[in-house]
C-alpha positions in Angstrom: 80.7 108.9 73.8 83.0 111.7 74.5 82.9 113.4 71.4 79.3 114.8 72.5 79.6 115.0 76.0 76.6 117.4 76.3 74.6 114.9 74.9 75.6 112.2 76.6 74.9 114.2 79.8 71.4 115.1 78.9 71.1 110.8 77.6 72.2 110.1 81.1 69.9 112.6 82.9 66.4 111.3 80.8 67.0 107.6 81.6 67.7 108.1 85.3 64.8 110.6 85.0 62.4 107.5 83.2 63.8 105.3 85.8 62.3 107.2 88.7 66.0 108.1 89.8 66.4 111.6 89.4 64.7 114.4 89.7 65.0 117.9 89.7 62.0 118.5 92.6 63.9 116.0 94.7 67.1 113.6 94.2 69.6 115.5 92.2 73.1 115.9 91.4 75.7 116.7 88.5 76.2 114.4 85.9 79.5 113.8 84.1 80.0 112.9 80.9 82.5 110.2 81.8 82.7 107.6 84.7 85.5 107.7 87.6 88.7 106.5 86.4 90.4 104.1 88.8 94.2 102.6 87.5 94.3 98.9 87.4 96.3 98.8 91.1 93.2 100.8 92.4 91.2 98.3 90.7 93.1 95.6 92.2 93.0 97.8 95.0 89.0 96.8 95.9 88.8 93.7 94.6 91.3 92.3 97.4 89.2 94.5 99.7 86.2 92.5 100.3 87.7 89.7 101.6 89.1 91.4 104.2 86.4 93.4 105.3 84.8 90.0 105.6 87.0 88.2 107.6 86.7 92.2 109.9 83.4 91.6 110.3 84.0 87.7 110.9 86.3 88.0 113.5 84.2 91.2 115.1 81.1 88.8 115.4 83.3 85.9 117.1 84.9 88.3 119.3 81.7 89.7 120.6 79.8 86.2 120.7 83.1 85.1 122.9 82.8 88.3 124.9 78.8 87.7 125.5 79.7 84.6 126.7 82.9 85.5 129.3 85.5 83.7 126.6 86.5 86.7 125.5 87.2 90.6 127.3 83.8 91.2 128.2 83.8 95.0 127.9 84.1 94.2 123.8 80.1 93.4 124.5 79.4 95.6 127.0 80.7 98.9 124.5 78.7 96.9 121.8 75.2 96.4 123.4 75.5 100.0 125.0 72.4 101.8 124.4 69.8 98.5 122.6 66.8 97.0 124.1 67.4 93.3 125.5 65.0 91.5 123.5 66.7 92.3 120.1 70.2 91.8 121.7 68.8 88.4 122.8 67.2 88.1 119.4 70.5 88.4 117.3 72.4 86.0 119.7 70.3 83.1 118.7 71.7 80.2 117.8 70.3 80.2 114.4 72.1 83.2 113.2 75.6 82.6 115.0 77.7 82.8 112.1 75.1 85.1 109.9 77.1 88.2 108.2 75.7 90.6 106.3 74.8 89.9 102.5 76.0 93.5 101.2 79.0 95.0 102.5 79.9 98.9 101.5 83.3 101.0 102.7 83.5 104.5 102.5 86.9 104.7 101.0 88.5 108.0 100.9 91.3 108.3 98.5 94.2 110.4 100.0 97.6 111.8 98.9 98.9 108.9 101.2 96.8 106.1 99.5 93.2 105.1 100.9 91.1 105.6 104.3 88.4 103.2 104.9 86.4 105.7 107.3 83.2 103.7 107.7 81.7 100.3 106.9 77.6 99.8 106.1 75.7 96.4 106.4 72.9 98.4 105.6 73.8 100.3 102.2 71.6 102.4 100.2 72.8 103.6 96.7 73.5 99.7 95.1 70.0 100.1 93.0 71.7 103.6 91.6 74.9 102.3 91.5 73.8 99.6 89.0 71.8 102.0 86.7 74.5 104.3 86.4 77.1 101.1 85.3 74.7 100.4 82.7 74.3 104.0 81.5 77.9 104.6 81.3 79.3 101.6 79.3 81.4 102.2 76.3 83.8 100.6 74.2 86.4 103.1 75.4 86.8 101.7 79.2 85.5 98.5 81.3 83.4 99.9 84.5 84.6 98.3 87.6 82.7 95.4 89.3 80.9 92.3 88.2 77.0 93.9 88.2 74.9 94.4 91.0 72.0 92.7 89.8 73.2 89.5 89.1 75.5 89.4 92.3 71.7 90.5 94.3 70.5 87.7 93.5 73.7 85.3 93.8 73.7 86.4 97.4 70.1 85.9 97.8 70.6 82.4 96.7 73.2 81.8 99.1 71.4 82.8 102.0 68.3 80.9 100.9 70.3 77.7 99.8 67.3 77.2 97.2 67.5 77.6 93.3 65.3 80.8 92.3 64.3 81.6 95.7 61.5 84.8 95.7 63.0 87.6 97.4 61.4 90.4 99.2 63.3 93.7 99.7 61.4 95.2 102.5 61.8 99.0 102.4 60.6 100.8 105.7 59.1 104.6 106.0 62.7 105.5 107.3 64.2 104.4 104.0 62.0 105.8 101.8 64.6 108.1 100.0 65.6 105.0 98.5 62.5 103.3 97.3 62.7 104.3 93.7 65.9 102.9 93.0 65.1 99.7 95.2 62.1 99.2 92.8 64.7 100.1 90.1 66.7 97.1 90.8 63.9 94.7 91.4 62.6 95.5 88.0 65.8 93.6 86.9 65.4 90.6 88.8 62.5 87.9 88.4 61.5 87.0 91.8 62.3 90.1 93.5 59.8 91.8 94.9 60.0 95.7 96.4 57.3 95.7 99.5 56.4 97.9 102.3 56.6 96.1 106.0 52.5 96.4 105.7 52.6 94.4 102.6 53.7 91.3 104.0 51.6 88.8 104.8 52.2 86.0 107.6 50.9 82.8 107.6 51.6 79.4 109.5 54.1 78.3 106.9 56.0 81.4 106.4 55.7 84.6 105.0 53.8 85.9 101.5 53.8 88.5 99.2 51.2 89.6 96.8 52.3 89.5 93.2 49.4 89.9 90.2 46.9 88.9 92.6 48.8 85.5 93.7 50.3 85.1 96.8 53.8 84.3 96.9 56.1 82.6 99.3 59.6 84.7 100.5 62.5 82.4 100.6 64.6 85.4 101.5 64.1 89.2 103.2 66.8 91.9 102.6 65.9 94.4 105.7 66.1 97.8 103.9 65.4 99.0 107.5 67.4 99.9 110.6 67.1 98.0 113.9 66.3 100.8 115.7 63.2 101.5 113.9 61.9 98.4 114.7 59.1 100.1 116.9 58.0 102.1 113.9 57.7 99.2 111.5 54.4 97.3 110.7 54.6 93.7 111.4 58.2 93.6 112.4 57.4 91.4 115.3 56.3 88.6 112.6 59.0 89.5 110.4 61.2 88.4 113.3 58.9 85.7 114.2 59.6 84.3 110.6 62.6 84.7 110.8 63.5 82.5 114.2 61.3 79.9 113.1 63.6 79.7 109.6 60.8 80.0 107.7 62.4 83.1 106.1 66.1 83.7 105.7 67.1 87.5 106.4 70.0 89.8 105.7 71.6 91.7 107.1 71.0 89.4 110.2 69.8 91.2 113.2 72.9 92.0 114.6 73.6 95.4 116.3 76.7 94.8 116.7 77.8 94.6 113.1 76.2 98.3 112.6 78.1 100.2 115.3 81.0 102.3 113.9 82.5 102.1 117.9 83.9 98.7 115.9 86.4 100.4 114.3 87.9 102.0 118.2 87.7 97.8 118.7 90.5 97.7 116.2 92.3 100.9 117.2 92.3 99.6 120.7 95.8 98.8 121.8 94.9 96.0 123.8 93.4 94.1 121.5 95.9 94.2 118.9 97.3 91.2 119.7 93.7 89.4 119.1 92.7 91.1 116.0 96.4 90.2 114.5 95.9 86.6 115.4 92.4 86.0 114.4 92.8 88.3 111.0 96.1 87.2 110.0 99.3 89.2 109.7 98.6 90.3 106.3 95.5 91.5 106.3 95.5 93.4 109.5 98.7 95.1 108.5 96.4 96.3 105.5 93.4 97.2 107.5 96.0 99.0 109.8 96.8 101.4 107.8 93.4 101.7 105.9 91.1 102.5 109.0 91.7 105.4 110.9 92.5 105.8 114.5 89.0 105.8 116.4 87.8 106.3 120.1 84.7 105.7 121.8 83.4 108.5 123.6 83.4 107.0 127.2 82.5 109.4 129.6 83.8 107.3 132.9 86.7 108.8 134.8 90.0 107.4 134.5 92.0 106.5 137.3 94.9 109.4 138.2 97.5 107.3 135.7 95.1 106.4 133.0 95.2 108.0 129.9 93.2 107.7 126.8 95.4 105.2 124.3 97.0 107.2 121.4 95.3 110.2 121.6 97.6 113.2 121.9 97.6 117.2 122.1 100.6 119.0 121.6 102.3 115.4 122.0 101.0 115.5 125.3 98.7 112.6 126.3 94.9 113.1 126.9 93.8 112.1 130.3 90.7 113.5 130.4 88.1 114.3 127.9 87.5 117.7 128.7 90.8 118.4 127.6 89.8 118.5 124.0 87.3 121.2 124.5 89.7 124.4 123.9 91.7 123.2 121.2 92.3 125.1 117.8 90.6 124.7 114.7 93.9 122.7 113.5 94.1 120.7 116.6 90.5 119.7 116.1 91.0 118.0 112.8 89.2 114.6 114.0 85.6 113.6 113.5 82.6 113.2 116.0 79.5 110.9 115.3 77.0 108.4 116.6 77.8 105.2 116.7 74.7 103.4 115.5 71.3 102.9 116.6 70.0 106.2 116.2 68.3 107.8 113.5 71.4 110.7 113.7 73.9 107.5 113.0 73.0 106.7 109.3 73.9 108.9 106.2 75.7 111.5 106.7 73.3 112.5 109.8 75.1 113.4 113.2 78.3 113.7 111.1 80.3 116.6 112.9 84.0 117.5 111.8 85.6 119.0 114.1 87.6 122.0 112.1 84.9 122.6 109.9 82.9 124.3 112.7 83.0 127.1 115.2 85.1 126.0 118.7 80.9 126.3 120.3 79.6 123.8 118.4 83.1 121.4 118.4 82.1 121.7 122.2 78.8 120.8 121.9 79.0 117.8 120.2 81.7 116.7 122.7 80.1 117.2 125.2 76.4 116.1 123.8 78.7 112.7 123.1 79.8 112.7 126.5 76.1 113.0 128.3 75.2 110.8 125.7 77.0 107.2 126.6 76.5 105.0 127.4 72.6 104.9 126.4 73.6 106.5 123.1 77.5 106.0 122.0 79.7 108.2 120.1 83.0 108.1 118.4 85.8 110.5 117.5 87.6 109.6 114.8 91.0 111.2 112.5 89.9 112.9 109.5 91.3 112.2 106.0 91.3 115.1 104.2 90.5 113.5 100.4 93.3 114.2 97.6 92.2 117.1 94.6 90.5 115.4 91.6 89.5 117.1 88.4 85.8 116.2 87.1 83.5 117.1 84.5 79.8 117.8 84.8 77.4 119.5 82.7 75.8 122.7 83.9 72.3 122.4 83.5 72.2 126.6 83.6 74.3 127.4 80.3 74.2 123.6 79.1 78.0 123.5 79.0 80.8 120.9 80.1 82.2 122.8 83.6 85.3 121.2 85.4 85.0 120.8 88.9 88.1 120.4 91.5 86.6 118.4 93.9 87.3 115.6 96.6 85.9 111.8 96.0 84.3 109.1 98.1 84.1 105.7 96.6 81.7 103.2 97.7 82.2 99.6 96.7 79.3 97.2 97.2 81.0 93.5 97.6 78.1 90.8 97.6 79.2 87.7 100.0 77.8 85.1 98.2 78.3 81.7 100.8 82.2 81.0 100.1 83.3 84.2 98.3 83.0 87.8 98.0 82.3 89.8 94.6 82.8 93.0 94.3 79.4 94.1 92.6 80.3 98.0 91.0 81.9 101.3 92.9 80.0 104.3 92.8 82.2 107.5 93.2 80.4 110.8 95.0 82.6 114.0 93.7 82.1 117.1 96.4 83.4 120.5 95.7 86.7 120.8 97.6 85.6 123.1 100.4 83.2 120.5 101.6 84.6 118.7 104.6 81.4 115.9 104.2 81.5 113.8 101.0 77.9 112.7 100.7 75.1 112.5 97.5 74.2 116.5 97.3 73.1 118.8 94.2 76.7 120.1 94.0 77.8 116.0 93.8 78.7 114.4 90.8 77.7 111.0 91.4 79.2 108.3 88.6 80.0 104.4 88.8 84.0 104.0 88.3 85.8 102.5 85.4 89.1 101.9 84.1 90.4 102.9 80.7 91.4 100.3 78.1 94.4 101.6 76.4 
């Protein structure tokens, strides 16, 4: 595969391009030759990781059912409810869905010169139909590409959720998602009784909810929402997909729970009075491991402290932030942190909304702040550390002079672990390559975008 790596560029390039996954009007980026080498610790590496991001998002959900309820520090609820409409907050607590997490679970994992950064966790990934397209594309006898398929572990977790053999799945794709249609469609050609549907599709009867499928209608055992909750007003039928859903005529993941999409979770963690709780409920080990993989993180809560408050951990010059404001005039160096939505907001998915802080003029650093600020609590942001990604060498091919170019770039790797009822398996890693002087490491033209392997020696 190597020995032509031109070729095997240009191989790549016409089967995503026959898969309806790249194209050079529209979704684009730079292929390698080769996959992303990971050694067999990182490989270790994120296959202990899903369990623990379960047991994160386990333990978030108790702690804010708890703190719903007065068992628990009610302002966990309060931070986490900031900014939705009643009716869906009422809708998620139902008792139907207590102990509902999310079927697909996806980091961002930046690797550093210190070891990893987890900076972000999605319930609502895009990129898994990709991902698996690109792990097919690139095996070879030479290396074993990381992950267990995304496919087949789809439709394991389907079949957990639906506790039926063979259950017909819908993945309902909303106008909001649309960028990722084509590879959703990609991935349920794979699958027999998957089915790719807009909202409008769906059809709702007394006994549940149908699809049409060469002109038959066909009962859904289980819905994968490809849409975000707060698009619910934009979406056709969601009222009866909801409907369907509380009656248990139609299991759905992710569950609708806002409170398992807010990134303010992660300030939850950082928060230095809840340590204590999160160390109990997770377990010594693996919050001594999520300690040091997530970074610190605060919620950008504009109330006034008292005259001896100050904000926990957060530090200028070694100096202790009381106030807010205080982070307005620092230097470009000072301001290496992050700014950006929490969740329910079209700004709060993607890379959308993402600010960093010394990658932009002191004016707009001080707009954000302050736009965060006037923001909460209807619309909460967080400011987080930024991880500045190690230097990586990759290949690509040059579509201009059809040559192999080496790129010295800065990687996020995206893991996509499937929780299948008991377990979680980590389905394939897709690693995004950036030039180095981008501070955002996101799909883009200058991207190389490859599934990750490791070498067999």
């Amino acid at each position: 595969m190597i020995a032509q790596p031109e070729k095997t560029c240009l191989d790549i390039k016409a089967s995503l391009v026959q898969a309806g996954l790249f194209s050079d009007s529209g979704n684009t980026w730079r292929i390698s030759p080769e996959p992303y080498f990971l050694s067999k610790e990182e490989t270790t590496f994120f296959k202990e990781l899903g369990p623990k991001l379960l047991k994160f998002y386990s333990v978030l959900n108790r702690f804010y059912l708890d703190s719903a309820k007065g068992k628990f520090h009610p302002w966990v609820a309060e931070y986490l409810d900031a900014g939705k409409p009643q009716e869906l907050i009422d809708f998620g607590r139902m008792k139907r869905m207590r102990q509902a997490l999310p079927g697909i679970i996806r980091p961002d994992v930046i690797p550093t010169e210190n070891g990893f950064a987890v900076t972000e966790l999605d319930s609502v990934p895009g990129g898994f139909g990709l991902t698996s397209s690109l792990m097919s594309l690139y095996e070879d006898p030479s290396w074993k590409i990381t992950g267990e398929g995304i496919s087949s572990m789809f439709y394991k977790m389907a079949e957990s959720i639906s506790k039926e053999p063979a259950p017909n799945v819908a993945i309902v794709v909303s106008d909001e998602a649309k960028d990722y249609l084509s590879e959703m469609q990609y991935l349920g050609s794979l699958l027999s009784g998957v089915y790719v549907v807009h909202p409008k599709d769906m059809s709702f009867r007394e006994e549940g909810l149908f699809v049409m499928h060469q002109e038959k209608w066909v009962r859904v055992d289980v819905l994968y929402r490809f849409f975000e909750l707060f698009d619910l007003k934009n979406i056709p039928k969601s009222e009866l997909l909801q409907y369907a859903t509380k009656k248990g005529q139609v299991a759905t993941t992710p569950p609708y729970k806002p409170w398992l999409e807010e990134k303010l979770s992660f300030a939850l963690f950082s928060h230095p009075a809840l340590k204590a709780d999160w160390e109990k409920a997770l377990g010594s080990e693996t919050f001594a491991a999520l300690t040091h993989l997530i970074p610190e993180t605060w919620i950008l809560d504009s109330r006034p402290l008292p005259p001896h408050g100050v904000i926990p951990n957060l530090e200028i010059k070694g100096v202790p932030v009381r106030d807010w404001q205080e982070l307005l005039p620092m230097t470009q160096k000072e301001r290496e942190m992050v700014i950006k939505p929490s969740g329910f907001s079209p700004e709060s998915w993607g890379s959308r909304g993402v600010v960093v802080g010394h990658d932009v003029p002191s004016e707009i650093w001080q707009q954000t702040l302050e736009k965060g600020l006037q923001q909460f609590p209807d619309q909460p942001s967080i400011l987080q550390k930024f991880y500045k990604g190690k230097k990586i060498e990759a290949r690509y091919l040059d579509p201009e002079t059809g040559k192999i170019e080496t790129m010295i770039s800065r990687v996020r790797l995206t893991p996509y672990y499937f929780f299948t009822g008991e377990s979680v398996q980590l389905g394939g890693v897709l690693a995004t390559l950036c030039p180095q002087n981008k501070k955002k490491i996101h799909g883009m033209v200058d991207a190389i975008m490859a599934p990750c392997a490791t070498k067999i020696l």
